[in-house]
C-alpha positions as CSV (number, residue, x, y, z in Angstrom):
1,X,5.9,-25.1,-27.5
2,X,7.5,-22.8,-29.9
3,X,10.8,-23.0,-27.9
4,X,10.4,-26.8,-27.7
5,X,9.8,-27.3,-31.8
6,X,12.6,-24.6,-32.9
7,X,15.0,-26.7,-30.3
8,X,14.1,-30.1,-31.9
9,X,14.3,-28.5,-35.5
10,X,18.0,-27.5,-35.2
11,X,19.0,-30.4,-33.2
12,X,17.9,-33.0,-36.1
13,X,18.5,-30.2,-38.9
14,X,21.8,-28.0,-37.6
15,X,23.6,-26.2,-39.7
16,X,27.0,-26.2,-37.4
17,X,28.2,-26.9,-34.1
18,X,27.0,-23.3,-32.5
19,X,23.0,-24.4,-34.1
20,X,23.1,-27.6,-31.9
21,X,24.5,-25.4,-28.7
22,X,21.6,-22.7,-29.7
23,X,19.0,-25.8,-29.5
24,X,19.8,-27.2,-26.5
25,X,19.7,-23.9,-24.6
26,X,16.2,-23.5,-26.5
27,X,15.0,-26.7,-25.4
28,X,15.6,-25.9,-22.0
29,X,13.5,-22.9,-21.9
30,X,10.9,-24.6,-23.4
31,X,11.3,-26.6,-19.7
32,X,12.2,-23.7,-17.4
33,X,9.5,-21.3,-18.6
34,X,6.4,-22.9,-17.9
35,X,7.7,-24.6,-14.9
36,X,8.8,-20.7,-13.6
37,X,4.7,-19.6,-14.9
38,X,3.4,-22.3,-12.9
39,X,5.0,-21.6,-9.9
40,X,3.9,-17.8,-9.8
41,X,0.3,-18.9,-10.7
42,X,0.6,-21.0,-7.7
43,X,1.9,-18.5,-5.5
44,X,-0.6,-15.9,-6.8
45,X,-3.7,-17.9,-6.7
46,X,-5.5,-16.3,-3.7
47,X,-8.8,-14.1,-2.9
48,X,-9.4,-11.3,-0.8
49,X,-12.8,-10.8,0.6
50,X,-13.7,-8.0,2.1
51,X,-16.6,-7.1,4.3
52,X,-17.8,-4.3,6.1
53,X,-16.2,-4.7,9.5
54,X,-13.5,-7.2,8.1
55,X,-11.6,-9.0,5.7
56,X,-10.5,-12.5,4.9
57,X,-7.5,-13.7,2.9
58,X,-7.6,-17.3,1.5
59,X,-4.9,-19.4,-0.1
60,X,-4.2,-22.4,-1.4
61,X,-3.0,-23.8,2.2
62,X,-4.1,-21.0,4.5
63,X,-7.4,-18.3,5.5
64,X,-6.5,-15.3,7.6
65,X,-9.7,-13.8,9.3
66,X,-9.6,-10.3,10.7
67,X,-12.0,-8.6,12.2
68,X,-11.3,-4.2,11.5
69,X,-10.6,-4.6,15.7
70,X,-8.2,-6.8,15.3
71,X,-5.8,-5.2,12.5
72,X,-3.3,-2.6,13.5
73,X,-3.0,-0.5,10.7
74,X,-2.7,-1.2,6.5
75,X,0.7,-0.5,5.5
76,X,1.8,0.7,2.0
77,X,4.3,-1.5,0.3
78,X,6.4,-1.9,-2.6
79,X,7.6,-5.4,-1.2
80,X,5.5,-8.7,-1.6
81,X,7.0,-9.4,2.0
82,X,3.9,-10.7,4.0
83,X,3.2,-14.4,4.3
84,X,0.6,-14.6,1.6
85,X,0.2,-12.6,-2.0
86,X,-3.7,-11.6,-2.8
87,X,-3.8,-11.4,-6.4
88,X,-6.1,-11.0,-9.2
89,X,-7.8,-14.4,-9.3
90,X,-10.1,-13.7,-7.5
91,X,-10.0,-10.4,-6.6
92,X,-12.8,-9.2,-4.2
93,X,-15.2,-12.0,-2.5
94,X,-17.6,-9.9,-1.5
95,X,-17.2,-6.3,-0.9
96,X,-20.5,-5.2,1.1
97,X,-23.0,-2.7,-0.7
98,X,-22.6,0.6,0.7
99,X,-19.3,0.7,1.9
100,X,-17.5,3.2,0.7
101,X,-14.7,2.8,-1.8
102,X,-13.0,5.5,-2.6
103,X,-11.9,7.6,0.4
104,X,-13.1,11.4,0.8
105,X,-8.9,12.4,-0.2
106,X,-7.6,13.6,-3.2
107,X,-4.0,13.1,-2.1
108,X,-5.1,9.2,-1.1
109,X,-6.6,9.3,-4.4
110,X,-4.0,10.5,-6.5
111,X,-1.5,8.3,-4.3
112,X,-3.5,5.4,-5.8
113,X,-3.4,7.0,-9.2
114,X,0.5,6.9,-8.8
115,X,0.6,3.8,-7.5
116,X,-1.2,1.4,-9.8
117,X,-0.1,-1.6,-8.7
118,X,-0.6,-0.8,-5.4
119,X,0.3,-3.6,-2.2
120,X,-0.8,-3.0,1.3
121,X,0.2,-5.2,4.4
122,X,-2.2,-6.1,7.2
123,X,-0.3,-5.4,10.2
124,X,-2.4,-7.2,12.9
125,X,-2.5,-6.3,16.8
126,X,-0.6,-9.7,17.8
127,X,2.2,-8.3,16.4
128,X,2.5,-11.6,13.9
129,X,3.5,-11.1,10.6
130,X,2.0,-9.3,8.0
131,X,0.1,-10.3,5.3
132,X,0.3,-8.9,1.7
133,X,-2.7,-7.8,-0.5
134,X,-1.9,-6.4,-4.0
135,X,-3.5,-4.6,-7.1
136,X,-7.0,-3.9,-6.8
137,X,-7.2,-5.7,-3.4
138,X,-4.7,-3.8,-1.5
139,X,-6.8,-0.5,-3.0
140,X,-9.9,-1.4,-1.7
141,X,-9.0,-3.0,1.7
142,X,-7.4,0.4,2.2
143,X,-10.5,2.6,1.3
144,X,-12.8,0.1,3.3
145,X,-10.7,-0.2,6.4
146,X,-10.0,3.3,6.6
147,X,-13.5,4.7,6.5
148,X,-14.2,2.2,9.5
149,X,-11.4,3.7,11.2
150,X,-13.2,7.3,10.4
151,X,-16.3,5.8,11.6
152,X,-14.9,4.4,14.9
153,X,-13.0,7.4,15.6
154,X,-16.3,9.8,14.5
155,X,-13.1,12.0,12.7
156,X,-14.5,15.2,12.0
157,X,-12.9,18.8,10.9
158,X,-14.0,20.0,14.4
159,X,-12.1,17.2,16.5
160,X,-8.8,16.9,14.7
161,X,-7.3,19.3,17.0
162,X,-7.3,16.6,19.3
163,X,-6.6,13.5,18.2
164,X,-4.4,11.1,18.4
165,X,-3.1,8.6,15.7
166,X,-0.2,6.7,15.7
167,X,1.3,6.3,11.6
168,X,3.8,3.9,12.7
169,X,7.2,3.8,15.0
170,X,8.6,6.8,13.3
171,X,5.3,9.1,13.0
172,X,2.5,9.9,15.1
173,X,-0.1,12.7,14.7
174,X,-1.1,14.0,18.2
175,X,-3.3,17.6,19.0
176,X,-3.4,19.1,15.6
177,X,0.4,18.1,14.7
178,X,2.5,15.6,13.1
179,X,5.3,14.5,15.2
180,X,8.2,12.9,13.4
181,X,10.1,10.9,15.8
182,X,14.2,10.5,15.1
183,X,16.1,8.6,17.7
184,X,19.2,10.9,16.8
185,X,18.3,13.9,16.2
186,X,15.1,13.9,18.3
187,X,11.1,14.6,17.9
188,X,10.2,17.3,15.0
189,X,7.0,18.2,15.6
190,X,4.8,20.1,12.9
191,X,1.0,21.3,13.3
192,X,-1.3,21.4,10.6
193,X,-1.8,25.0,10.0
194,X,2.3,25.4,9.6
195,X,1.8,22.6,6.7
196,X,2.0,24.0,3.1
197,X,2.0,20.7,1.2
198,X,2.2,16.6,1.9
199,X,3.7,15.2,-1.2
200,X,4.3,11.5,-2.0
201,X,8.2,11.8,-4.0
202,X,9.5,9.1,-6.4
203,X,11.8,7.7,-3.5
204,X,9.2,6.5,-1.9
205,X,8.9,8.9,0.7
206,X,6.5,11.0,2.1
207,X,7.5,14.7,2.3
208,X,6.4,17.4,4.7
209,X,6.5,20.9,3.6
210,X,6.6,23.9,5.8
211,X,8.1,27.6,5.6
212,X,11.2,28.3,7.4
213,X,12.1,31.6,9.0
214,X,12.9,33.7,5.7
215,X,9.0,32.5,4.2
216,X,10.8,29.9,2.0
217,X,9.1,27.0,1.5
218,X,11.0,24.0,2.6
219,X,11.0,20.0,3.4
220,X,10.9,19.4,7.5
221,X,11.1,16.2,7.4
222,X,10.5,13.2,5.7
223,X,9.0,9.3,6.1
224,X,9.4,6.7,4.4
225,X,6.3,5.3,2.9
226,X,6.8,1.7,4.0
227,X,7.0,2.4,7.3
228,X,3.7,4.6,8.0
229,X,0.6,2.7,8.3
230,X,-2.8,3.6,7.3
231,X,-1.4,6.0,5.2
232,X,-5.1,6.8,3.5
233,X,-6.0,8.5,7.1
234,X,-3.0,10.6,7.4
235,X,-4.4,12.2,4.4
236,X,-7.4,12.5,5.4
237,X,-6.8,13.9,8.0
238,X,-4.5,16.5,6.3
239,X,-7.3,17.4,3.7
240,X,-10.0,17.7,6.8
241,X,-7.8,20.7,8.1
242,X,-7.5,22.3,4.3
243,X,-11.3,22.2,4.8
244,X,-11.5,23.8,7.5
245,X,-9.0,26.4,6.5
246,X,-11.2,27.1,3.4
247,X,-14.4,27.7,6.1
248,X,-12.2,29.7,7.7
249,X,-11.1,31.7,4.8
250,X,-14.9,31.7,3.6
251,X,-15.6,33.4,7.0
């Protein structure tokens, strides 16, 4: 409106030639801005619901039911890529009473504290496309679908020697190690106990940290963020073995 009235007031009041350019281009913001608004609040306009064993995704033309069986893995993203955007009107449906929220992981939890505005993907088994949850949403699908994971997999500090994960085409964790797969140079593989630190860098990558041959700390490899999935889990499963080192240490 303001754009709209200071347009009209120099077009019946200019000054010179340049005030009745000025207007004009004013007027037409007055147009282009809430047309842009609208069309963000439309794309926006979603809810997330999400249950114990599930989650549904509803928008203005489309719901995608998925049952925790039935989704692949949650994939960190900085991209709003997916078919649908889950925003904040209408945030979370239904989130089941005692389901837990906040995973047991410092380093998921201070991955969340870095990442405010955080967007996950639903990567589903059938290999469609993926569908985009952001903010809050994407936070607590994450926490929620990853403590079912724990659940179905019974992932304790005693059996994390032998499980196997897959993180996505590039990174897999299989009998106590990460194995970073590189079509070139081929397969780096790193076990827990030879990991000093996990760190998520600025350029959106995850780093893995080991010591090299002289006791130097130093980076082994690294992974893109937007290509792992269920990047909660990995650390998890990277803070269960600091646990255990501690008993071990304790012992």
């Amino acid at each position: 409106m303001l754009f709209g009235a200071a347009g009209l007031f120099f077009i019946l009041n200019p000054i010179d030639q340049g005030d009745v350019i000025a207007s004009y281009v004013t007027l037409g913001a007055a147009v282009i801005v809430p047309i842009a608004l609208l069309l963000i609040g439309n794309k926006i306009r979603s809810q997330v619901t999400i249950y114990e064993e599930g989650v549904v995704v509803e928008t203005r033309n489309n719901e995608y039911r998925f049952h925790f069986s039935e989704i692949a893995g949650i994939r960190d993203t900085s991209s709003d890529d997916g078919v649908t955007i889950a925003g904040n009107f209408g945030l979370i449906g239904a989130l089941v009473v005692g389901v837990a929220a906040e995973i047991a992981s410092s380093a998921a939890n201070a991955h969340r504290r870095k990442h405010r505005i955080r967007s996950v993907n639903i990567v589903p088994n059938n290999d469609s496309r993926e569908i985009s949850v952001v903010k809050t949403g994407g936070d607590e699908l994450s926490a929620v679908y990853t403590q079912w994971v724990i659940n179905q997999k019974s992932i304790t500090e005693e059996n994390i020697g032998s499980l196997n994960v897959v993180f996505g085409d590039s990174l897999e964790f299989n009998n106590g190690a990460f194995i970073h797969k590189h079509r070139r140079r081929g397969d780096t593989s790193l076990t827990l106990e030879d990991i000093t630190r996990i760190e998520d860098i600025d350029d959106g990558s995850l780093h893995f940290y080991a010591l090299n041959e002289k006791g130097k700390e130093k980076c082994l490899f690294t992974v893109v963020i937007t290509a792992i999935v269920n990047l909660d889990l990995l650390f998890y499963i990277y803070e269960l073995s600091l646990d255990d080192e501690d008993l071990n240490d304790e012992e």
